[in-house]
N, C-alpha and C positions, 0 to 999 in steps of 0.2 A: 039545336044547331051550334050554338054559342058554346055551348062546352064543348064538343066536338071538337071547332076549331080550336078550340083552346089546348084537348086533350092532344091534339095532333100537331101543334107549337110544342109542348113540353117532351114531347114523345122525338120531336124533332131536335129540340136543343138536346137532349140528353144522349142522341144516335153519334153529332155534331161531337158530343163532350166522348165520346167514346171511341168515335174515328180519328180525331185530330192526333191524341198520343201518335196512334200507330205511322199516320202520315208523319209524324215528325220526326219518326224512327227511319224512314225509309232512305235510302242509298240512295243519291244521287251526282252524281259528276263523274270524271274523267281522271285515269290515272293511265303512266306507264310502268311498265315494268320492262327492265334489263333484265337475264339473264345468260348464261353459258353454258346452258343446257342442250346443243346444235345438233346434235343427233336425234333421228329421223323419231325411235316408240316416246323418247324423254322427251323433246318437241310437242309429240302431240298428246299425249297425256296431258302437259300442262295448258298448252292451247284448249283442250276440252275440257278443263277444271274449268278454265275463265270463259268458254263459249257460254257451260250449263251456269256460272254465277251470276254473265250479263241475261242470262234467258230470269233467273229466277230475278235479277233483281232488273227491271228494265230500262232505268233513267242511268243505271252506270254504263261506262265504256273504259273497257281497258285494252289498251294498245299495247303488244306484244315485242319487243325487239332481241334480237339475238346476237354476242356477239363472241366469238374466241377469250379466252381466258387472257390473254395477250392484248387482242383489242380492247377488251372489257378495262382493264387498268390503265392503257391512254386515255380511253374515253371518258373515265369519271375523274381522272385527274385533271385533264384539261379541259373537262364539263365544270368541274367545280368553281374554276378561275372565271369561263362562262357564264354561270349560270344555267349550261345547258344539262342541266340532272334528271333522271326520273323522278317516279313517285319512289318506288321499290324496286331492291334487287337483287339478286344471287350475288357472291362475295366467296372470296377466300379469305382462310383464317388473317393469316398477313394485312389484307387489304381495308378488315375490320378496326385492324389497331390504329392504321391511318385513319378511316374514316375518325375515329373516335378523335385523336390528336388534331384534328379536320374541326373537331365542332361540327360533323356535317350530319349524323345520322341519331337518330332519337331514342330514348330509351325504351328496351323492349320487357319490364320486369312485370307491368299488367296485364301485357296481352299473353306472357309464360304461365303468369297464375290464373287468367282465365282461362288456358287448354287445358291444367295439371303441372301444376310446376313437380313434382315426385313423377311423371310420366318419362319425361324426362332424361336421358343420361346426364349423369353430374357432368362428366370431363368438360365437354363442349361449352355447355354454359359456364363455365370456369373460364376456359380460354379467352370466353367474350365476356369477362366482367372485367372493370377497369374501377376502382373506389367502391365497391359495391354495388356496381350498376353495370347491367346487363344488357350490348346494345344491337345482338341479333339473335336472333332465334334458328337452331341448327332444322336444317331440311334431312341431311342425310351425312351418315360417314363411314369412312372406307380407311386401310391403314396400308402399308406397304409393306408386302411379305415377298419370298424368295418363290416364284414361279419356277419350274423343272417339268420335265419328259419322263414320265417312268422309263416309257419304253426305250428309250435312251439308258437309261441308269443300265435297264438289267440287258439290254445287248454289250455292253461293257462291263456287267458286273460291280457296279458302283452303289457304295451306301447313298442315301441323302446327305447331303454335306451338314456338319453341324458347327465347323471353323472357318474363317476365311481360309484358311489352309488346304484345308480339305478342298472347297468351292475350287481353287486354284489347280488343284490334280485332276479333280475331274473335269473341268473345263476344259485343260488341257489335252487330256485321252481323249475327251469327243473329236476334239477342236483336229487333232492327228488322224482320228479314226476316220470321220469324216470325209477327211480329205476336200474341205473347201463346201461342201455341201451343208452342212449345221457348222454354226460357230459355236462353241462352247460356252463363252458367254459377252454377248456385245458390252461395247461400254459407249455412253454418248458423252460427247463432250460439245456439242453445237452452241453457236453463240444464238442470243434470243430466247433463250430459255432455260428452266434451274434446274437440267437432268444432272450436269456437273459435280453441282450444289449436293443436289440429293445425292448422289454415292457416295462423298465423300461424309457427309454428314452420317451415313448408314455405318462407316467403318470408325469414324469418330465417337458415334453415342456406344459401339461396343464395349468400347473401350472406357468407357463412364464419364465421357467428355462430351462438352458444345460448342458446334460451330460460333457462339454467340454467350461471354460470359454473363455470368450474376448481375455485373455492375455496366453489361452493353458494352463491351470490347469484343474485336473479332480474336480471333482462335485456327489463326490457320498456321501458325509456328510452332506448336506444343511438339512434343514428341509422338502422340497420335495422330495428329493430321499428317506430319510427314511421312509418316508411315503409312496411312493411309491414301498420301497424294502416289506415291511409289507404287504401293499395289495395283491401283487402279489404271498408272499408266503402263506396270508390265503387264495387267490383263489386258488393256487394249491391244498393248503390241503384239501378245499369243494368241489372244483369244476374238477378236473384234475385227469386221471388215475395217478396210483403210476407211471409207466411208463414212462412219461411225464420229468421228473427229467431228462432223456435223452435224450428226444426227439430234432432231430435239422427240420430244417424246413421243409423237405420234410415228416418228420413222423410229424409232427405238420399239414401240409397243408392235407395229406392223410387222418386225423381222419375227420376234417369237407368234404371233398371230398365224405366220407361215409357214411355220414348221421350223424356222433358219436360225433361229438361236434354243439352245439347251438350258438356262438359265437365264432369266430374266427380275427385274425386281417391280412389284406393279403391286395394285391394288385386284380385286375381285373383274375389273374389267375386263380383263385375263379373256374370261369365260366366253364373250359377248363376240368378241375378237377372234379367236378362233374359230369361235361357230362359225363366222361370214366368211372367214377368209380358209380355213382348212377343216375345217366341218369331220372328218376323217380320222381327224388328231383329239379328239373329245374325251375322249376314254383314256388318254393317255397324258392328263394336263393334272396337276395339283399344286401345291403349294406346304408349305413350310416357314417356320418362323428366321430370322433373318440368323445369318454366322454369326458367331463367337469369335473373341482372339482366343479362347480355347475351350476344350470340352466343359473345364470344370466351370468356365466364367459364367456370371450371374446373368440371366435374361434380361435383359433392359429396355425399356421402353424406348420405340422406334418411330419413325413420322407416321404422323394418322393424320388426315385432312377432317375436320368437320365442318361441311360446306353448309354456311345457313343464308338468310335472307334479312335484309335491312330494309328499313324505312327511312330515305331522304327526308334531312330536315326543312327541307322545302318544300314538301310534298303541301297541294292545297288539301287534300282530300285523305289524312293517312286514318281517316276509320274506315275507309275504304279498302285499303289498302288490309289492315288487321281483319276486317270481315272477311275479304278472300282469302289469308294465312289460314285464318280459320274453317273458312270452307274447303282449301286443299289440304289440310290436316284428315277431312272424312275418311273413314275405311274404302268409300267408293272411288276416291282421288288416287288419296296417299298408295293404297296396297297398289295399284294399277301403275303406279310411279314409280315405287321401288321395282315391281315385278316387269318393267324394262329394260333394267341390268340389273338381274339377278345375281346377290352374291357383291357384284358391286356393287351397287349402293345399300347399306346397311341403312337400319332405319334410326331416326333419333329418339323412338320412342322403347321406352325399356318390353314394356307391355305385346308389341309385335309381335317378337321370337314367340310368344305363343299363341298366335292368333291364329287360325284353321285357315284362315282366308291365304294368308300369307304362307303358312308351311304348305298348300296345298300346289303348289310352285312347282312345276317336274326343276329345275333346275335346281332349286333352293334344298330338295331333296337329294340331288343324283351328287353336287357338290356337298353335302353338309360337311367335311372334314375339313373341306376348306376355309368355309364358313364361320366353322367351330375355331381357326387358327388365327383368321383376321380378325374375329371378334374380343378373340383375347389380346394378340398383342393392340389394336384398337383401344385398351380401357388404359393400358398404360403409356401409350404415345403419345406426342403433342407434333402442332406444325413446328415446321425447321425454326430454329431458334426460339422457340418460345418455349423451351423448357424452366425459365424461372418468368413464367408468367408473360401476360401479353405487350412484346415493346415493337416501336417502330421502328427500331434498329434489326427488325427481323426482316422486314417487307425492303430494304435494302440490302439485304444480305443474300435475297433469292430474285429480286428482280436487274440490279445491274449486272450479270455477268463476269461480275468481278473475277470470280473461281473458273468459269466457263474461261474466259480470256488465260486466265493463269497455267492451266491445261495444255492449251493452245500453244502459248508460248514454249512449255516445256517438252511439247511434242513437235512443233514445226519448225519453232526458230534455238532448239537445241539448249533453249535455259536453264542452268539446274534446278534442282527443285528448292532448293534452299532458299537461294535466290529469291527465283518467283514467288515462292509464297510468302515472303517477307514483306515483297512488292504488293503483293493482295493483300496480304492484313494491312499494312501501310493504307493503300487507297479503302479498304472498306471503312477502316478509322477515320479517314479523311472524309468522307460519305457520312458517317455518324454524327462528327463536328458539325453537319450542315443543322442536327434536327434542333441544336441547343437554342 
């Protein structure tokens, strides 16, 4: 009986020495997560990543919060001064470089080589390195291509534009043909948001220029931006409702979503948009890589967003936080995520494009020339101003308004353009001053 007992002590400490590891492994506490992901399939995809991770893992709790891309950067700017931050969270490229200058987010260079760091796209993780250190990890990315109507082109007989020049006649023929029913092509210029930014930046990198130099000076007096500030207000004045003057990007993306603009400049969202809203118009939606100042000029890399996800340096809990990266990374999440808006959101893993799961997509199929068009200008792009790498003088360059304002003036209260844009470079420099 004595050995017995004894064999069933030893049998006991050793079950004891064998369960404790895995208890010490196990997840437990509480985390938030922000994100900007507020549409209805990309919502709940994510919400059912982190419903099955609290199911598998049962002591964690993660608290879901959503908010506008706009809200999203009040809120963790004047969270920071607070204290009021999440664990984790969605970010734009810009928003990273602040975090980073922030001392506020941690680095992500272990939890990259424990997914696959060669998995992978290089660009991305480039953008988000700063000294050699890597401080998010990309979700997903998309690049901005020239949206167009076939059916449009060939009731007027029109090539695809491959110059601003060109973009500018046909615009025009719709914009007359039409007669007030399709615009040929809107332009937004709305304060509170950096649609401004972005056109002007579009006819600036043609031209082999940036809104944002080498050494962090703005670039809105070159001989390319004025020529670019010019075209963009005589397309509004030809081509664009009066309206438009305010438009920020969801009332810019909704007119082509409708049928009502001919030319648009967007990412693969394109696709998702029309469906809901003109469903009709499907067959007759593509895309193109953006105009030249001329036939012969060299292709040049154009904005591409690589929207990734960060970890607050305050987080209490951030292996929590990487355990779920890593569980939304699965094929059972991930495919289900991008296959939301298909085409737009491209994936950040190289490996995807051929994965069965994912080409098995009716959209990812019916669009593939699209797809094949973002994807390439995509490997050559970066976000607005961060063409010589990651600065904070970029995330001021597209969120005050500066260029939107500039616009404005020159179109309402009759400013020349010279003028004004002297006045914007002037105040973005001045904005720059602040980060020394």
């Amino acid at each position: 009986m004595k050995k017995l007992v004894t064999l069933l002590l030893c049998l006991s400490i050793l079950l004891s020495a064998m369960i404790m590891p895995a208890m010490a492994d196990e997840l437990e506490g509480e985390i938030v997560f922000w994100h900007s992901f507020s549409q209805g399939p990309r919502l709940e995809t994510i919400q059912k990543a982190a419903d099955d991770f609290m199911a598998a893992n049962p002591k964690v709790k993660i608290t879901i919060e959503t908010f506008s891309w706009g809200d999203f950067y009040t809120k963790w700017t004047t969270g920071f001064s607070s204290g009021n931050l999440p664990d984790m969270s969605s970010a734009l490229p810009n928003h990273v470089v602040e975090m980073i200058d922030y001392d506020a987010i941690i680095p992500m260079d272990p939890l990259i080589d424990e997914i696959g760091r060669d998995r992978f796209n290089p660009a991305p993780l480039l953008e988000m390195t700063k000294d050699g250190v890597c401080y998010a990890v990309p979700l997903y990315s998309h690049a901005q291509v020239m949206w167009y109507r076939k059916d449009l082109l060939e009731k007027y007989d029109l090539e695809v534009p491959k110059t601003w020049d060109e973009l500018k006649v046909a615009a025009d023929t719709i914009t007359k043909g039409e007669n007030g029913e399709v615009y040929g092509c809107s332009v937004p210029f709305g304060i509170g948001d950096l649609m401004a930014t972005r056109y002007l930046n579009f006819y600036v990198r043609s031209a082999g220029e940036t809104l944002l130099t080498e050494d962090g000076k703005a670039n809105i007096t070159s001989q390319a931006a004025i020529d670019g500030i010019k075209y963009w207000v005589q397309m509004y004045k030809d081509n664009s409702p009066a309206d438009s003057i305010n438009f920020k990007v969801l009332d810019q993306a909704t007119l082509y979503y409708q049928g009502k603009n001919a030319f648009d400049f967007n990412s693969g969202f394109q696709i998702g948009g029309v469906e809901a809203n003109s469903p009709q118009l499907l067959d007759y939606i593509d895309c193109a890589p953006m105009p030249k100042l001329t036939v012969d000029s060299e292709i040049l890399g154009n904005e591409t967003s690589n929207i990734p996800m960060v970890i607050w340096k305050n987080s209490k809990n951030p292996q929590i936080c990487e355990a779920f990266i890593k569980f939304l990374y699965q094929d059972d999440y991930y495919i289900p995520f991008l296959h939301s808006v298909p085409v737009g959101m491209l994936s950040a893993f190289v490996d995807t494009a051929s994965n069965p799961a994912y080409l098995a997509n009716e959209k990812v199929q019916k669009y593939q020339h699209a797809m094949e068009v973002i994807s390439t200008t995509m490997q050559s792009g970066t976000a607005i101003g961060m063409e010589y790498g990651p600065k904070p003088q970029a995330g001021l360059l597209t969120s005050q308004n500066v260029i939107e304002t500039m616009f404005q003036n020159i179109i309402i209260n009759n400013v020349d353009v010279e003028t004004a844009a002297q006045e914007a470079e002037d105040t973005l420099n001045e904005l720059f001053e602040t980060l020394n």
